[in-house]
C-alpha positions as CSV (number, residue, x, y, z in Angstrom):
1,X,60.3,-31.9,-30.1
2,X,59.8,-33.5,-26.7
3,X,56.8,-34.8,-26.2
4,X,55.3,-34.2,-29.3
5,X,52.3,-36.0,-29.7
6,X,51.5,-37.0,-33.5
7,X,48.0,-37.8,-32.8
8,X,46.7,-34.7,-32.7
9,X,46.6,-31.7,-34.6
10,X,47.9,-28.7,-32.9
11,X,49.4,-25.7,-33.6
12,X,53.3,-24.3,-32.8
13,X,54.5,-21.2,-32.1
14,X,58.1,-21.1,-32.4
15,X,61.4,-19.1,-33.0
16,X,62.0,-20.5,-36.3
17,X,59.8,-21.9,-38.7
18,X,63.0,-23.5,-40.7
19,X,63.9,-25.1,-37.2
20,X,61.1,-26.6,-36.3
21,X,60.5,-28.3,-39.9
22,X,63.6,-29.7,-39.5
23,X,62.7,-31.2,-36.2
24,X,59.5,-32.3,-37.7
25,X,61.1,-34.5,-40.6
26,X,63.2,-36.6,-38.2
27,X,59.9,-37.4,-36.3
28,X,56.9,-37.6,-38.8
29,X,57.0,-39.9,-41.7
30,X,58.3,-38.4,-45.0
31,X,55.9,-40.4,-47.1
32,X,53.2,-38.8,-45.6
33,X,53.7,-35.5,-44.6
34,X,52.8,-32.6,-46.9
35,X,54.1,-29.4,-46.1
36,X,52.0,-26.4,-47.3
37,X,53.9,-23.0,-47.3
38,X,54.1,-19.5,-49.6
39,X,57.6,-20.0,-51.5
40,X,56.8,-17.0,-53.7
41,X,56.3,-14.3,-51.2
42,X,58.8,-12.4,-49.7
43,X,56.6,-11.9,-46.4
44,X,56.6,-15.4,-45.7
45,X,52.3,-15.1,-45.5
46,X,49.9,-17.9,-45.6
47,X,47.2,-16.9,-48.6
48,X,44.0,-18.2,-49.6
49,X,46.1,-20.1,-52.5
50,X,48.1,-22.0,-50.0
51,X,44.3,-22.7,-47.9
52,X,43.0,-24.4,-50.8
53,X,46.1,-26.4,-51.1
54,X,45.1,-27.7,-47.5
55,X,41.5,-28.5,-48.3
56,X,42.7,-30.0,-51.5
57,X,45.5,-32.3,-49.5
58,X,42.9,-32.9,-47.2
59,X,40.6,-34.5,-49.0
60,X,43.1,-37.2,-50.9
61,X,42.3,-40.2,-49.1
62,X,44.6,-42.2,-47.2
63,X,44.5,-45.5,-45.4
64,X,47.3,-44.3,-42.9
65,X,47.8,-41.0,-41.0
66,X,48.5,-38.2,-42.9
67,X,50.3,-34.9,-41.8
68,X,50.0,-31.8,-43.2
69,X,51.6,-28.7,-41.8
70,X,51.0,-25.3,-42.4
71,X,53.9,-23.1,-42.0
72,X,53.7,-19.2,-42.5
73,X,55.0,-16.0,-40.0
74,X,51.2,-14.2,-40.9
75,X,48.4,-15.6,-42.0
76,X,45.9,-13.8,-44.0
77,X,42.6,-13.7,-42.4
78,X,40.6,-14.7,-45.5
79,X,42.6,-18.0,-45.4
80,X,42.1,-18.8,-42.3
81,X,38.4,-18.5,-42.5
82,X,39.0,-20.8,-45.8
83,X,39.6,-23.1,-43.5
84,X,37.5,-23.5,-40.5
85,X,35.6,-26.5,-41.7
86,X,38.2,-29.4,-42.4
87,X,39.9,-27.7,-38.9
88,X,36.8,-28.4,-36.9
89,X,35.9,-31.5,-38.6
90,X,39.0,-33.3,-40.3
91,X,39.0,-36.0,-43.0
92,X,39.5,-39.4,-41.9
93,X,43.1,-40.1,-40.7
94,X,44.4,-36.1,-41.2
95,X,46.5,-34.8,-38.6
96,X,46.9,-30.6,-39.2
97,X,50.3,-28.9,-37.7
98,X,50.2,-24.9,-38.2
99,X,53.7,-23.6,-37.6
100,X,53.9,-19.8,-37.1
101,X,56.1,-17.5,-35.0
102,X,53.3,-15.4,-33.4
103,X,50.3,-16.7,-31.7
104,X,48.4,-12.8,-32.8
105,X,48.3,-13.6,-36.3
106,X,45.8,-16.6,-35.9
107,X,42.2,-15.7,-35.8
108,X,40.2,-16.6,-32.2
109,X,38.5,-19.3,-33.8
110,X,41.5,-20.9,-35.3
111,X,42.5,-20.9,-31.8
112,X,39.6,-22.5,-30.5
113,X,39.8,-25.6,-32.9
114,X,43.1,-27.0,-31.8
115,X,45.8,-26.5,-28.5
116,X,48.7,-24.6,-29.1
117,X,52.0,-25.0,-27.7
118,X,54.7,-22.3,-27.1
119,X,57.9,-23.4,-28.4
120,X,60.3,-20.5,-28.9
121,X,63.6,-19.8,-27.6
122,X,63.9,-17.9,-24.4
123,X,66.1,-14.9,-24.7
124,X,66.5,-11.9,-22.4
125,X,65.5,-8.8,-24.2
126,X,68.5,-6.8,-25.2
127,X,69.1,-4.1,-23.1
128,X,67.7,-0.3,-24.8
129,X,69.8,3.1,-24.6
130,X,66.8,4.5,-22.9
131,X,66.7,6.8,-19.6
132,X,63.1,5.5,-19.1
133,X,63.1,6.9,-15.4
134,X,63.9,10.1,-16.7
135,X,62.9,10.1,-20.3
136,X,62.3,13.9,-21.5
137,X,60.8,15.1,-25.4
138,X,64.6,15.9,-27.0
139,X,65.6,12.2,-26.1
140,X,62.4,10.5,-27.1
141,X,62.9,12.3,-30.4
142,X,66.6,11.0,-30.5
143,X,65.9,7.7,-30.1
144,X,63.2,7.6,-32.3
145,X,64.8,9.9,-35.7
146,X,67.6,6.9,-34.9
147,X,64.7,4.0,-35.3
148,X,62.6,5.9,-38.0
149,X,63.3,2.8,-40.9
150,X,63.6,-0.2,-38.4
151,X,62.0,-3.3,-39.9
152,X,58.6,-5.2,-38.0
153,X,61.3,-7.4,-36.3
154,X,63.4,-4.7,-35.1
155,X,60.3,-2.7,-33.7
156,X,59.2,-5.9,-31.8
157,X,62.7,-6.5,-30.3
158,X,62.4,-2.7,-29.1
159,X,59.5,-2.9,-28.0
160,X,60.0,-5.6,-25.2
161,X,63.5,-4.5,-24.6
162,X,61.3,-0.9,-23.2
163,X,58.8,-3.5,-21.8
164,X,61.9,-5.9,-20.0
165,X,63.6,-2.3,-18.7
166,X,60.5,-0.5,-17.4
167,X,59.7,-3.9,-15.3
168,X,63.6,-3.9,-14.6
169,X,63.2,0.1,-13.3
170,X,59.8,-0.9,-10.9
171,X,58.4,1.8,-13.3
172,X,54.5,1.8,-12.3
173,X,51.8,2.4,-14.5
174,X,48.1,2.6,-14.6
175,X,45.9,-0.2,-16.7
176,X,45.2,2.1,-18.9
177,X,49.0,2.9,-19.8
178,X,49.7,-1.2,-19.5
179,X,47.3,-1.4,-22.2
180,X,49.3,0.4,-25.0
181,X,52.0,-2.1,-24.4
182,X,50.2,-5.3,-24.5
183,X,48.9,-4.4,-27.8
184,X,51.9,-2.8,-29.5
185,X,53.3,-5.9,-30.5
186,X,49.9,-7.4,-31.5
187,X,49.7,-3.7,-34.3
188,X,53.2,-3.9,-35.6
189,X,52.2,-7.9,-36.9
190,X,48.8,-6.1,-38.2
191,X,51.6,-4.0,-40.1
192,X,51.5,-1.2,-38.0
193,X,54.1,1.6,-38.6
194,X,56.7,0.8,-36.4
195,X,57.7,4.8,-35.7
196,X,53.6,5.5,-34.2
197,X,53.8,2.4,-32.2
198,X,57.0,3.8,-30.3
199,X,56.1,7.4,-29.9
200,X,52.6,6.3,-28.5
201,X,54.3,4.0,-26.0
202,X,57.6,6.6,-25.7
203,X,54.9,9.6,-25.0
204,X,53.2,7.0,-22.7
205,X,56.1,7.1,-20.4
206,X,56.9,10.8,-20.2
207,X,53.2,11.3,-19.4
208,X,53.9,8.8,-16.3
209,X,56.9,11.2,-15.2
210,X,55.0,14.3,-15.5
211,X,52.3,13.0,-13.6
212,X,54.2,12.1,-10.5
């Protein structure tokens, strides 16, 4: 938490949610920090319940700064829009921290209230049993009857391990192509399936062989 500047609201995305809290407790005072997350849900999302909590919090009055952080992996788009107004105009002596592990699940204008700060844990992709230079139907359907039940997690991990090994291989693509990638990612958080995400960008690549 170097650096972190507690006069100003701001929002962190970061490896672990769990982590950061932790980090957060040392530094913020305990007596005034609320921390507003979804205990009862499995999916660890932020819900319109949890937004009203904020506004609620919010408008307790305090002489002395208050912190309240919002802590969720996704959050719901209907809560977010909940809570555009006390973002873009806070009560007196409120300081907001949203704590998430993807900046894709915050809405654009969520994003254009308060900075955001990239805090996660750099890691090389692991490396994926894929001949991508080479990559033919009967392996493509292989690999993916292998990865047909992976979890959201797992499908993102694969994803930028084909991402880190076609960069790795010089493979070159047209913007078109580059396109299916940069958003794969960004539909498996909207709860994609993770199987049609990988064949789209799988077929992707054995289109580029076949063309050249």
């Amino acid at each position: 938490m170097q650096n972190f500047n507690t006069n100003l609201s701001q929002i962190l995305i970061v490896s672990s949610i769990n982590n950061i809290l932790e980090s957060l407790s040392q530094k913020l005072p305990v007596h005034n920090t609320r921390v507003v997350r979804n205990e009862t849900n499995d999916k660890d999302e932020f819900l319109l319940a949890q937004a009203n909590a904020v506004i609620k919090e919010s408008y307790i009055a305090t002489s002395e700064k208050k912190y309240i952080i919002l802590c969720a992996s996704t959050f719901r788009k209907e809560a977010q829009n909940s809570l555009l107004k006390v973002l873009e105009e806070p009560p007196r002596n409120i300081i907001y921290i949203i704590v998430t592990t993807s900046k894709s699940t915050l809405l654009p204008t969520i994003l254009s209230r308060m900075p955001h700060r990239f805090m996660k844990d750099k890691k090389m992709p692991e490396e994926i049993n894929l001949n991508v230079k080479n990559l033919d139907l009967k392996e493509t359907y292989n690999f993916l009857k292998e990865n047909q039940r992976i979890t959201k997690t797992e499908a993102k991990s694969l994803v930028e391990a084909l991402i880190y090994k076609i960069n790795k291989e010089k493979i070159k693509l047209t913007s078109k192509e580059l396109e299916n990638f940069s958003v794969a990612i960004k539909l498996i958080e909207l709860n994609s399936k993770p199987i049609n995400i990988l064949t789209t960008l799988l077929l992707t690549i054995i289109h580029r062989k076949n063309r050249n």
